[in-house]
C-alpha positions in Angstrom: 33.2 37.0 -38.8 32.2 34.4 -36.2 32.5 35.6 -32.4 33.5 33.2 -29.4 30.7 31.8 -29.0 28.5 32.0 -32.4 30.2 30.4 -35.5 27.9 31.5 -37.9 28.8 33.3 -41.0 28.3 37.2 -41.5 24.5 37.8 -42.8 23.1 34.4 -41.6 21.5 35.8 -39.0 18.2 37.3 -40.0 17.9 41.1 -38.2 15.1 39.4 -35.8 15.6 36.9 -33.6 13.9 34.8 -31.2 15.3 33.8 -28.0 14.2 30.6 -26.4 16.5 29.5 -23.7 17.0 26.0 -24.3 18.6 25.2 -27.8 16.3 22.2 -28.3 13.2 24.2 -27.9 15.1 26.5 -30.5 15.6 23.7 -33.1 11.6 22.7 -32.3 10.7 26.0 -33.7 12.8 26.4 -36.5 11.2 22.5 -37.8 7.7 23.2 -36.6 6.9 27.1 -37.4 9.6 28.5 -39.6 10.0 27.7 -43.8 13.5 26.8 -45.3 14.8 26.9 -41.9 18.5 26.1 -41.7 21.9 25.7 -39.0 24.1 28.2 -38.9 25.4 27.7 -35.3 26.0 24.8 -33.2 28.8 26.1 -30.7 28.5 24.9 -27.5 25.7 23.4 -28.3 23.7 26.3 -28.8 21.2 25.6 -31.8 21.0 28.3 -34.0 18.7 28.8 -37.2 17.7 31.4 -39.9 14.6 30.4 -42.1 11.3 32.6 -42.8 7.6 33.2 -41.7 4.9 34.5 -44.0 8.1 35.4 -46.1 9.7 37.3 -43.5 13.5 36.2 -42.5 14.1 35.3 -39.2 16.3 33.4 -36.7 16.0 31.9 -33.3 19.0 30.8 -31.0 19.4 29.2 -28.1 20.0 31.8 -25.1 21.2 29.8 -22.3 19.7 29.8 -18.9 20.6 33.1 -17.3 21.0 37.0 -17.5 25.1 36.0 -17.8 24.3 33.5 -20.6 21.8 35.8 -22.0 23.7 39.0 -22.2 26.5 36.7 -24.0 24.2 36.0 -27.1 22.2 39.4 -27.5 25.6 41.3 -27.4 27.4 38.9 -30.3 24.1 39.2 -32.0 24.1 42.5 -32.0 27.3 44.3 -32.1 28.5 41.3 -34.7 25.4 41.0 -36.6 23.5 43.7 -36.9 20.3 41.7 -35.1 18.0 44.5 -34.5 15.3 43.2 -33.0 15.3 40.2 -29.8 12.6 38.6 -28.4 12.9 36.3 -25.0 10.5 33.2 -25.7 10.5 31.3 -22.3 8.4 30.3 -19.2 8.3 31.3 -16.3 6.8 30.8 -12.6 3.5 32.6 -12.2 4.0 35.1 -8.6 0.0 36.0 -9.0 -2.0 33.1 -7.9 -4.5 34.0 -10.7 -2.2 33.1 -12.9 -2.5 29.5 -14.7 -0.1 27.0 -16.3 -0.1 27.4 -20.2 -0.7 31.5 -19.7 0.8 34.1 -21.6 2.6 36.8 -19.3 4.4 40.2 -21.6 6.9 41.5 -19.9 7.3 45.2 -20.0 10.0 45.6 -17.6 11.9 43.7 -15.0 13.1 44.2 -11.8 15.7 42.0 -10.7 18.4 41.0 -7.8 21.4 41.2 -10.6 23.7 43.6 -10.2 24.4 44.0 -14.2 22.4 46.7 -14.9 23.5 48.6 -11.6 27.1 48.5 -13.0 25.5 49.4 -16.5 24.3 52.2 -14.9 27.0 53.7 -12.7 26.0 52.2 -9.4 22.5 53.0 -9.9 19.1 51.1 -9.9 17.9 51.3 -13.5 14.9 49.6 -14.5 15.3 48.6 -18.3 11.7 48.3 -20.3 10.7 46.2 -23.1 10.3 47.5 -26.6 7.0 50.0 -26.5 6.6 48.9 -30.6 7.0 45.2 -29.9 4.6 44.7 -27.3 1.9 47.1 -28.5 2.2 44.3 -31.7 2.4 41.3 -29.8 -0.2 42.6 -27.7 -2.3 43.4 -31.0 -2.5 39.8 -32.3 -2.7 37.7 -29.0 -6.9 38.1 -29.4 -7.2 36.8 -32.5 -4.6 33.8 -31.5 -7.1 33.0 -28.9 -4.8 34.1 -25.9 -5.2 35.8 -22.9 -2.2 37.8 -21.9 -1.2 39.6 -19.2 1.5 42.0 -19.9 3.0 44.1 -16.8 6.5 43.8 -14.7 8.4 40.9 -13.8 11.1 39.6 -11.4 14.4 38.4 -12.9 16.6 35.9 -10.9 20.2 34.6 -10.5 18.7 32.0 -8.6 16.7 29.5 -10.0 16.4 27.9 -6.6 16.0 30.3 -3.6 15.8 29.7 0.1 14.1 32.8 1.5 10.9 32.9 2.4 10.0 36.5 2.4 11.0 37.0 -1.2 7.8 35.0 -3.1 5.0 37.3 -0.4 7.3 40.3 -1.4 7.3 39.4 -5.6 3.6 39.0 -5.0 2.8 41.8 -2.8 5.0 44.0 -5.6 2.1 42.9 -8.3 5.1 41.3 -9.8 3.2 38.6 -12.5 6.0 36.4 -13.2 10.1 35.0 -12.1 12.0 34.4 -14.7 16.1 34.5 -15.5 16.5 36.5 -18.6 14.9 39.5 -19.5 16.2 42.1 -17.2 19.6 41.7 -19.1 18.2 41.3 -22.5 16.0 44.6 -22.1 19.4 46.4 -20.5 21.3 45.8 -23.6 19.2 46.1 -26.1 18.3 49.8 -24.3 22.0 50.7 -24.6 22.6 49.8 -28.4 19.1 51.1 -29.5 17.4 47.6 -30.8 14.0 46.1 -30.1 14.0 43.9 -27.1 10.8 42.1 -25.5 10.0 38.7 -23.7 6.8 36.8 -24.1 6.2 33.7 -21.4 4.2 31.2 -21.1 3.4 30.2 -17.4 4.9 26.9 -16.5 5.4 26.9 -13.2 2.7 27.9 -10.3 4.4 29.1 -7.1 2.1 29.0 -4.8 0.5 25.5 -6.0 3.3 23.4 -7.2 1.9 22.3 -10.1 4.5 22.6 -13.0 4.9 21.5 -16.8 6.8 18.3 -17.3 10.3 18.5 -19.4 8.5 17.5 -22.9 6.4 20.4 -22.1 8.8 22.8 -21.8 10.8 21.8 -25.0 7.5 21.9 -26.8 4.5 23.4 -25.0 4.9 27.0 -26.2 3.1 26.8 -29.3 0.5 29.6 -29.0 3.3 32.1 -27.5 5.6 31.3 -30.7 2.6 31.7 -33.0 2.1 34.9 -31.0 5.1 36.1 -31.5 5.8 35.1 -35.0 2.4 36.9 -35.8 3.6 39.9 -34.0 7.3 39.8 -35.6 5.9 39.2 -39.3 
């Protein structure tokens, strides 16, 4: 049965499934990384596919930009679906000035300046953490991949563009790695309903410096955290 916002049919989407937020970076990985891959949604827009890797099935959707957007998707996938396992595939804005374009941050929790989880959690802060299985896998084959990653907190935003100057020192101060728009949300939910939620980025934005990937970059540049993952989710 299709939801309001996923028309695909029951079963076609595998019980894994990667979250990229922008749908075109979702079709990029179904054509570049997964075997047999085919549509089963396009609503709104929101590229959705289920093919395989190493013979495993799985899917990846288009999330959305957002916790609201976000929190849409991961519930429909799994309350309609039976999708058991979500992982965020995204960038994000490096808060530690050690921290490089192109490198890999895990998230294994996230604070954030939403109030969803608050209202989740009766009017009380709750800090929701990533899958323990799934990063201790990811973790597991990012050395072999050649990658260095950096797993630890970070900060999820409704704002993509912020004018308050104390918050980035604060972030930073926190030993915050990362800003990002998702995870916080995806890692609430998938605590509640007892699946597998975790969020792999790749660095495309340096705070402090400026410096930030161009648009083809972001569609595209985020082969070695989908090989990652892939690796990890196989």
């Amino acid at each position: 049965m299709s939801t309001p916002h996923l028309g695909a049919e029951p079963g076609a989407f595998a019980d894994t499934v990667l979250l990229p937020g922008d749908p075109l970076r979702a079709r990029h990985i179904a054509e570049q990384f997964l075997d047999g891959a085919v549509e089963v949604n396009r609503v709104r827009g929101m590229l959705g596919y289920t093919g395989s890797y190493r013979g495993r099935p799985i899917s990846v959707l288009g999330s959305g930009m957002g916790m609201p957007s976000c929190l849409i998707y991961a519930t429909e996938l799994i309350r309609a679906y039976g999708v058991r396992r979500l992982l965020r595939l995204g960038t994000a804005g490096s808060l530690q000035r050690d921290l490089k374009l192109g490198e890999l941050v895990l998230a294994t929790a996230a604070s954030t300046d939403s109030s969803l989880n608050r209202r989740r959690f009766d009017g009380m802060d709750y800090a929701p953490p990533a899958g323990f299985a799934l990063c201790r896998r990811i973790a597991e084959v990012a050395e072999p991949n050649g990658a260095t990653l950096r797993a630890g907190g970070v900060f999820s935003t409704d704002r993509f563009y912020s004018d308050d100057p104390a918050l980035l020192p604060l972030l930073e101060r926190m030993g915050l790695l990362a800003v990002e728009m998702e995870a916080a949300a995806l890692f609430g939910i998938a605590v509640e309903h007892g699946v597998e939620a975790g969020c792999l980025l790749t660095i495309s934005d340096e705070l402090h410096s400026g410096q930030r990937f161009s648009a083809s970059q972001r569609e595209e540049g985020l082969a070695l955290a989908t090989r990652i993952a892939l690796d990890a989710l196989a």
